[in-house]
C-alpha positions, -999 to +999 in steps of 0.1 A: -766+383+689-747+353+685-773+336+666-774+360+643-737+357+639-736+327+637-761+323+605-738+353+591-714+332+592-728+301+581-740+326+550-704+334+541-692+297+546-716+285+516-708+310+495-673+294+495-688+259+493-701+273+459-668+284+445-655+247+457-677+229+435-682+253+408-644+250+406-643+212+412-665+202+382-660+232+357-640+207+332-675+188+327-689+213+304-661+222+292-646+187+282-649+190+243-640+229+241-607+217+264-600+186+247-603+207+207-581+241+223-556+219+244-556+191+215-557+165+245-575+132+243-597+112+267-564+097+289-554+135+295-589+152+301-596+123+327-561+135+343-564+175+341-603+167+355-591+148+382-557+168+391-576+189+410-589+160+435-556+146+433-543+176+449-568+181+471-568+148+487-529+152+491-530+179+519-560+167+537-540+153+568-519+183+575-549+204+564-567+186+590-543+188+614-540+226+609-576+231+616-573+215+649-545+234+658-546+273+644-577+291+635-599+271+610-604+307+593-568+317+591-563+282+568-590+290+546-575+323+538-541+310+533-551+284+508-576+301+497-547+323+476-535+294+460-571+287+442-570+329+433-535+323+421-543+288+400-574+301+383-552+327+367-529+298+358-554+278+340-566+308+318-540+311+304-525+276+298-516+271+263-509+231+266-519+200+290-489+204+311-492+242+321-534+235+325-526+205+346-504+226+369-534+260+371-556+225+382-532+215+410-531+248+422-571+255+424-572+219+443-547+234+466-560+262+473-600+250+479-583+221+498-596+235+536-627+252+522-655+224+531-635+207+560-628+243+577-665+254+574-678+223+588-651+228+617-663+264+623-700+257+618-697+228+649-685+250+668-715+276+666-743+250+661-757+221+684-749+189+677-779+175+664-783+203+635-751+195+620-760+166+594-787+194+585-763+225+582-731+208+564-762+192+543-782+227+534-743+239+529-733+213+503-767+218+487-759+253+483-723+244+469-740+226+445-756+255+429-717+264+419-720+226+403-751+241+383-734+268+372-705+248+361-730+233+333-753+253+313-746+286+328-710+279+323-713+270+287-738+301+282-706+319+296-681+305+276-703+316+245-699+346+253-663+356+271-644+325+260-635+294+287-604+312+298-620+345+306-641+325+327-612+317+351-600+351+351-636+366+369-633+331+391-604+346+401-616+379+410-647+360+428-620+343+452-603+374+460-634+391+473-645+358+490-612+363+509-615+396+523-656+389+532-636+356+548-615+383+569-643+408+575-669+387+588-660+351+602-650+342+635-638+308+646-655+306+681-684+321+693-673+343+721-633+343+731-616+316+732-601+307+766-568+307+760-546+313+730-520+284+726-484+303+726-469+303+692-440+283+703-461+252+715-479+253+685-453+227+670-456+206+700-494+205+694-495+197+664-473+166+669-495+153+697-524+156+672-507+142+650-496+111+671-531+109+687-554+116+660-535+092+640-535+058+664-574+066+671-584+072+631-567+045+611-569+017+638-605+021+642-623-004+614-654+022+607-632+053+596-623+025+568-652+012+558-667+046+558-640+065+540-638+036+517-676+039+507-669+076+500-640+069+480-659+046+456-697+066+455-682+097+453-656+091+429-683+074+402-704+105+409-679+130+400-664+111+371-700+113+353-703+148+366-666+160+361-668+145+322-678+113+317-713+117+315-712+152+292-693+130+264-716+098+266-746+122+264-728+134+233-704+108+216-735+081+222-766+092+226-763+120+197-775+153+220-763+186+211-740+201+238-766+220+248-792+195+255-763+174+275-754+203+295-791+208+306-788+169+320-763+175+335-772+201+353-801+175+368-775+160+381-768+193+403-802+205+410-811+168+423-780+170+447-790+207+456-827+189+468-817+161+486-786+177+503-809+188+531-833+164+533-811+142+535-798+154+568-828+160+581-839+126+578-806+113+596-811+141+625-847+138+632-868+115+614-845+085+617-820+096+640-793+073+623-765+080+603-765+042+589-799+038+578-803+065+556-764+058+546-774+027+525-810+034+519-791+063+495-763+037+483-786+014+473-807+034+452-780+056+441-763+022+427-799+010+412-797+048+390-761+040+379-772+006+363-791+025+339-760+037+319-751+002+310-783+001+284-781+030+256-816+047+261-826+068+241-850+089+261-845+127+269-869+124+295-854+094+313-820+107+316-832+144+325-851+121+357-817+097+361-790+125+366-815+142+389-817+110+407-783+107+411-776+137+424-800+132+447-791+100+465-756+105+459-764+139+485-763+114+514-728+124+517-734+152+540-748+122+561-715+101+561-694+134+572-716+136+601-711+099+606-675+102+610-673+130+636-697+116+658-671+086+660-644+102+673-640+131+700-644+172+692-609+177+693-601+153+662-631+162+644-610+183+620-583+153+613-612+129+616-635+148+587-602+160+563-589+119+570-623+112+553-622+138+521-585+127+517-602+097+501-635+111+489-618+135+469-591+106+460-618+085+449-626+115+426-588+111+414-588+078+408-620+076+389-614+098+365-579+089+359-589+053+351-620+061+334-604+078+311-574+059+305-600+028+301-620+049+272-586+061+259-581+023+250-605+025+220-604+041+190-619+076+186-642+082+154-647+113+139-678+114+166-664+105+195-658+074+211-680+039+204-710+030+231-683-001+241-661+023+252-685+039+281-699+008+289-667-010+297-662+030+320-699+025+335-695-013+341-663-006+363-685+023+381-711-001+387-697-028+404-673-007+425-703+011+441-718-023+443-684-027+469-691+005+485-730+000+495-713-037+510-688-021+527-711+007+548-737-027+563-708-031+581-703+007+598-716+012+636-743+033+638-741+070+653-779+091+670-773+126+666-801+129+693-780+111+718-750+133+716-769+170+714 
């Protein structure tokens, strides 16, 4: 019985994981339509893209530390009507600042969606199928990435971009109530409820503790670091980077870009799995397969430094990408074997806080470094993305130097 829970469960928990990345990266696509209805330029779509990992990243910590202290389902339903409430923002923002703010809000609200499943699903599954499980769960997320390309365009075609958000928002609102219906946090009862006055107390302790045993331990860095750089560059070419340079330089119709990009998605939805397979059973190390995947994953982003001209090569790239960039599922896995159950919610949200801050970052300077030459009646010049793909290139060169330093974990060892 509980098996079959728990699968329900597990079910309900990547149907939100779709909604997170469908929501994360549905400015890719629509980039031009956003920058032409919003009159914005490439400075302010690299902000509004990146306000909603901005956000996110903000409340990881206290997110975190509400997952280890109330019921990992109860915080996913709370924030979860911030995200319902901002997509309703965004649709009808009329200017930069008033889309910026529906952004915010939709990174608020998603802010405890992955983190909380993970938490849950660790706490119904053994140890040694979770790099698999959070793997097969981002993979499904990243169907919502697919959809936020050429399905999403197809859709804007026909309802208009804002619409869009207003049936996102409907989407969450139902995810909600199947959040309320049919998840639980344990399986079986929990032994004993903490008392609602103690509650503060706890959560200071975690606080205190969690704290001193996260950010003095050297590997939490060098791990969260990596993450901050390889999937920050992914997201920026995902988020927007990548639909304009298919456009501005290489000359493809916004339908043909869309289409690679969506590579990019399907490749991530493949390897997501594998990928934590091959750390839980084949290998049985979190580090090997770690920067196996940063190294090839920095050898596919070289290839936007050379202007290409080859459908067929960048449909195979951006699925590359996607695929080795999937190791991520790997490095979450990483970091709570590190640390004790108990902190596993502070020690997983600690990492996103700069995953989805790399995210931030990225775009924010990517932008701002395009934004520095001058827009033709085209687009912007090749210089222009290769001065934006040159800074993506060497900082995941950093980030596959940083992980040869991280201790290794063996799932097999702690089942």
């Amino acid at each position: 019985m509980n098996a079959t829970r728990a699968w329900v469960i597990f079910s309900v928990l990547s149907l939100g994981s779709v909604f997170s990345f469908f929501l994360r990266l549905s400015t890719g696509v629509l980039g031009p339509s956003l920058m032409t209805d919003l009159h914005l330029d490439a400075e302010q779509m690299g902000l509004l893209a990146g306000a909603f990992f901005y956000a996110f990243a903000a409340v990881q910590i206290p997110v975190g530390l509400a997952l280890d202290t109330f019921s990992p389902r109860r915080v996913m339903i709370a924030t979860l009507t911030l995200a319902i409430a901002g997509s309703i923002f965004f649709g009808l923002a009329q200017d930069f600042k008033y889309a910026l703010w529906g952004r915010i809000l939709i990174g608020l609200g998603m802010s405890s969606m992955l983190m909380g499943s993970m938490k849950i699903i660790s706490h119904w599954f053994r140890p040694d199928q979770f790099a698999f499980l959070s793997g097969t769960m981002i993979s499904l997320g990243s169907v919502g990435a697919f959809i936020a390309a050429t399905p999403l365009l197809y859709a804007v075609s026909l309802i208009g971009w804002r619409n869009c958000f207003f049936v996102s928002s409907l989407f969450l609102t139902v995810l909600s109530l199947v959040i309320i219906v049919l998840v639980k946090d344990h399986p079986g009862p929990v032994n004993a409820a903490t008392p609602v006055g103690s509650r503060g107390i706890l959560l200071k302790n975690n606080l205190l503790a969690s704290s001193s045993a996260i950010f003095s331990d050297r590997h939490f860095w060098f791990i969260s670091l990596s993450a901050f750089i390889r999937y920050g560059s992914l997201v920026t070419v995902q988020g927007f980077l990548g639909m304009l340079y298919l456009i501005d330089v290489m000359g493809y119709s916004a339908h043909t870009s869309a289409n690679i990009l969506g590579m990019l998605s399907i490749g991530y939805f493949v390897g997501s799995p594998i990928m934590g397979r091959v750390s839980d059973t084949i290998f049985n190390s979190r580090k090997q397969v770690m920067v196996a995947g940063l190294l090839v994953y920095l050898c596919c982003m070289s290839f936007f430094l050379f202007d290409i001209d080859s459908e067929g090569l960048w449909f195979a790239v951006f699925f590359a990408l996607g695929f080795f960039s999937s190791i991520g599922a790997v490095s979450y896995a990483h970091i709570k074997e590190l640390f004790p159950k108990e902190m596993s919610g502070f020690a997983l949200t600690a990492t996103n806080l700069f995953t989805m801050g790399g995210v931030a970052v990225s775009q924010q300077a990517v932008g701002f470094v395009v934004s520095q030459y001058p827009k033709t009646l085209t687009g912007y010049s090749s210089a222009a993305y290769h001065s934006a793909f040159a800074i993506l290139f060497a900082s995941c060169v950093v980030g596959l130097w940083l992980y040869v330093f991280v201790k290794d974990s063996r799932p097999l060892a702690s089942a």
